[in-house]
VEXSE-409701 format. One record per residue (C-alpha): x, y, z; residue in three letters. Coordinates in steps of 0.5 Angstrom, whole numbers, padded with zeros to 4 digits, always signed. Example, Ala and Ser with C-alpha at 12.3 -4.5 7.8 and 13.67 -1.06 7.14 Angstrom:
+0025-0009+0016Ala/+0027-0002+0014Ser/
END
This chain:
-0112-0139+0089Unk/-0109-0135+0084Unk/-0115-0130+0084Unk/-0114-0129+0092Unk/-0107-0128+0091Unk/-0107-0123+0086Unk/-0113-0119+0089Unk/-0107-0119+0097Unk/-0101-0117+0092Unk/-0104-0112+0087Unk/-0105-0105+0090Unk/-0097-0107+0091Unk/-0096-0110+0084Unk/-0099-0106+0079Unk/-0094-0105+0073Unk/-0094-0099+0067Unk/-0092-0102+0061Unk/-0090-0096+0056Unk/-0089-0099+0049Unk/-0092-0098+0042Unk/-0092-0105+0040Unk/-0099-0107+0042Unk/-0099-0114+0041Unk/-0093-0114+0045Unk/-0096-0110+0051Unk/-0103-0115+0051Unk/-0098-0122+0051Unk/-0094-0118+0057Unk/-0101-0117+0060Unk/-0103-0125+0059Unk/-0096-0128+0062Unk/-0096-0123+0068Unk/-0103-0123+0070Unk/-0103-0131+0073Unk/-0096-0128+0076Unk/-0101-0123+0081Unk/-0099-0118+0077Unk/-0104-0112+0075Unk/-0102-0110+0068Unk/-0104-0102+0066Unk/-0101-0101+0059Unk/-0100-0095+0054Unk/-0097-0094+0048Unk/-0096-0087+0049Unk/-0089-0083+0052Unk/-0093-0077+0054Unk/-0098-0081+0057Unk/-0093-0085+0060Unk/-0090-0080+0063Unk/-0096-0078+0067Unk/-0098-0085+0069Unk/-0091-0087+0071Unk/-0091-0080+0075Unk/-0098-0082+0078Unk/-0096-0087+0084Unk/-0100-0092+0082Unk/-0096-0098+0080Unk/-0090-0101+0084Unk/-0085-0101+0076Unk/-0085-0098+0070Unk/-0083-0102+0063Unk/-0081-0097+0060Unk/-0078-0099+0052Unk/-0073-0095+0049Unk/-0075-0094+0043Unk/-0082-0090+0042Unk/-0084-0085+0037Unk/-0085-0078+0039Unk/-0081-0078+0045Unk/-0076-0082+0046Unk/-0076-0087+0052Unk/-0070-0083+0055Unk/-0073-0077+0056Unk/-0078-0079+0058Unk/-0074-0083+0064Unk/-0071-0076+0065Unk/-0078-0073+0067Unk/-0080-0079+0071Unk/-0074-0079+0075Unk/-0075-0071+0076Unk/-0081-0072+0079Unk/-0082-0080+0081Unk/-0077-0085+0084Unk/-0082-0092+0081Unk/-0077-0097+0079Unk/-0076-0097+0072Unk/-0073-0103+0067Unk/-0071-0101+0060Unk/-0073-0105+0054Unk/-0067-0104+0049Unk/-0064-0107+0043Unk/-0061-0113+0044Unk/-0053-0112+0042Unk/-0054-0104+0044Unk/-0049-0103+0050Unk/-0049-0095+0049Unk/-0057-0095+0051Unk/-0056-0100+0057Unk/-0051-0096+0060Unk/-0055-0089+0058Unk/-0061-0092+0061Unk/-0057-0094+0068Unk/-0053-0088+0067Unk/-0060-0084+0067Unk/-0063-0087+0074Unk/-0066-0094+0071Unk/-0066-0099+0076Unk/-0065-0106+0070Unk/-0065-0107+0063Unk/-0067-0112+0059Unk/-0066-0113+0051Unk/-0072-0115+0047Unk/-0072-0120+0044Unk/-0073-0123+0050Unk/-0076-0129+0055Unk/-0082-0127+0059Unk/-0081-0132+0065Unk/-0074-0127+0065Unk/-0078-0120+0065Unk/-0082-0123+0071Unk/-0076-0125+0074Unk/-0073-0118+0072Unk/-0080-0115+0076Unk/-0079-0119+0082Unk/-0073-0118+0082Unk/-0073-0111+0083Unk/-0079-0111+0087Unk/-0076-0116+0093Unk/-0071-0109+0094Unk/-0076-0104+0093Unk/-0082-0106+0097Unk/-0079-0107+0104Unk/-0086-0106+0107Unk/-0087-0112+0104Unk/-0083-0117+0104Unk/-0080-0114+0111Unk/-0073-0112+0114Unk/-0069-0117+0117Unk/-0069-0114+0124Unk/-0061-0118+0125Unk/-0059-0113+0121Unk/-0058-0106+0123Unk/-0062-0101+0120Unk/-0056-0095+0120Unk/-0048-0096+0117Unk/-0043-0091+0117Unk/-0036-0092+0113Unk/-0032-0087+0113Unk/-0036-0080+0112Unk/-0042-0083+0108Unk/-0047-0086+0112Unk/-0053-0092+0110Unk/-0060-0092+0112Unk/-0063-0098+0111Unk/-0070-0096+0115Unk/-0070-0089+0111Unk/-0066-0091+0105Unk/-0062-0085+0105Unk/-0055-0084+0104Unk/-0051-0078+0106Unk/-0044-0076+0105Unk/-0041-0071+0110Unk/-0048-0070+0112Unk/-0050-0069+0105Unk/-0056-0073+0102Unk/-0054-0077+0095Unk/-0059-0079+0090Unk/-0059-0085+0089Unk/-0064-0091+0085Unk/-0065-0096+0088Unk/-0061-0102+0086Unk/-0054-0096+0086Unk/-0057-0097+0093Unk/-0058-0103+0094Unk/-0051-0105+0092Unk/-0048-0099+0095Unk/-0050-0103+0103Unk/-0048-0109+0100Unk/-0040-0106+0099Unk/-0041-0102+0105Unk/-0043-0107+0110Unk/-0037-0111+0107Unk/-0033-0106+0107Unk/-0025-0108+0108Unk/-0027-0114+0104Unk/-0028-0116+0096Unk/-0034-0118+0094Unk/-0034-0122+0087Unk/-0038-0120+0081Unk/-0042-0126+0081Unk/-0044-0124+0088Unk/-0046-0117+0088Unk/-0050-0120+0081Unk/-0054-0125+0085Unk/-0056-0122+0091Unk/-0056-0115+0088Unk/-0059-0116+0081Unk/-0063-0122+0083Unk/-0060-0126+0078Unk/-0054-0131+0076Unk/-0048-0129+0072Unk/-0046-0130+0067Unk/-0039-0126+0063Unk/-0042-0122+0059Unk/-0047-0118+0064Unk/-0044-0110+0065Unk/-0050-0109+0069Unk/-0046-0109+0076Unk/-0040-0105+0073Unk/-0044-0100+0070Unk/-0048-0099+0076Unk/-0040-0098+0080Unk/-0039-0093+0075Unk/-0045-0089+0077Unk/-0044-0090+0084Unk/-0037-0087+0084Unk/-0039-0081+0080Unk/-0045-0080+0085Unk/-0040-0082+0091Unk/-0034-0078+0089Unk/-0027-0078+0091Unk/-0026-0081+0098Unk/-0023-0075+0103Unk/-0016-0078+0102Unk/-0017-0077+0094Unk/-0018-0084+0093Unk/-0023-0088+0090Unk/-0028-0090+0095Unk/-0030-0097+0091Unk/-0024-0100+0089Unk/-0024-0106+0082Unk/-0020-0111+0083Unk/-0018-0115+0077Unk/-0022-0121+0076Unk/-0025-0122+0081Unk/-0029-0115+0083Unk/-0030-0110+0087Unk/-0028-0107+0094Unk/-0031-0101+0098Unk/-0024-0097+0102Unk/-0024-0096+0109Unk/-0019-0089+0110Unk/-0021-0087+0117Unk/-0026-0091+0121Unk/-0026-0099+0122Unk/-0032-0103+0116Unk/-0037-0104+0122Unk/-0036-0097+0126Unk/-0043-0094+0127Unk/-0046-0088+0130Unk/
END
């Protein structure tokens, strides 16, 4: 059965790993492989840059630390020419390279050390919001919303604002339908965490807040000169309405 289940869902679950560490690169391979993950692994940036650009994997685990190039620049080159997910293995306690990577187009991060079973919930996680084809869009939910002067397009995954198109990774996406299809309303981070990262939440967890950040810089002022997502003090954030009703839609 396991062998069926990875020959159906390879050609959407190849994964590149780009880490110099070999033994770890093999033992990620070893776990990953009976959970139907086809694992190419190289241990080179350069190299990695060209796989990662090839559109042969559904994500890329791309370690921070590699001699020759660093992992960021080598982030910089891939979202130049590639929108492949991308989870960043960082130092653990190293806030800077976690909010560097996010900042950059990452879609995830992780600290090493870490548990595998949490990197192939990390993995899953991204591909449950990446690979629609696969998983299906729910035909209750309306492909496109509109708030205000940005738009949503769920079947295209595109977001404009004033007609404009606006770059986004796929988990600023992501968590930019959920606050606009909510819009109006406040959203706890605990809720943005679970149903956007694909994880539970714990206190100590930015990620939701620096993805916030990223969409505000990406997003700009809203037309009035206020801030489109607003914090609310412990509890977590809201997508202002200005002009049009949350669930206005042309």
């Amino acid at each position: 059965m396991l062998g069926s289940r990875k020959t159906l869902e390879s050609c959407h679950r190849r994964i590149l790993v780009v880490d110099d560490d070999q033994e770890l690169c093999q033992l990620l391979s070893q776990y990953l492989a009976p959970e139907g993950y086809d694992v190419e692994a190289v241990h080179d940036g350069f190299e990695g840059i060209d796989r990662a650009v090839s559109g042969d994997h559904s994500l890329v685990v791309l370690d921070v630390m590699l001699p020759g190039i660093k992992g960021f620049e080598v982030l910089r080159r891939v979202r130049a020419q590639s929108r492949a997910p991308v989870l960043m293995l960082t130092a653990r306690g190293d806030e800077q390279d976690r909010i560097l990577g996010l900042e950059m187009g990452a879609d995830d991060y992780l600290s090493k050390p870490f548990n595998p079973r949490e990197l192939c919930a990390r993995i899953d996680a991204i591909l449950r919001r990446t690979e629609p084809q696969v998983f299906g869009l729910d035909p209750r939910v309306p492909d496109r919303v509109v708030v205000d002067d940005v738009s949503l397009d769920k079947a295209e995954r595109v977001v404009r604002r004033g007609g404009d198109p606006i770059d986004l990774t796929t988990v600023e996406f992501d968590l930019l339908e959920r606050l606009v299809r909510s819009a109006g309303r406040v959203l706890s981070r605990e809720d943005l965490m679970t149903t956007v990262l694909g994880r539970p939440f714990l206190p100590y967890d930015r990620g939701i807040d620096n993805h916030i950040s990223n969409l505000r810089k990406k997003l700009g002022p809203s037309a009035d000169g206020g801030e489109r997502i607003k914090s609310i003090r412990g509890v977590g954030y809201q997508y202002a309405v200005t002009a049009a009703r949350p669930d206005d839609r042309r």
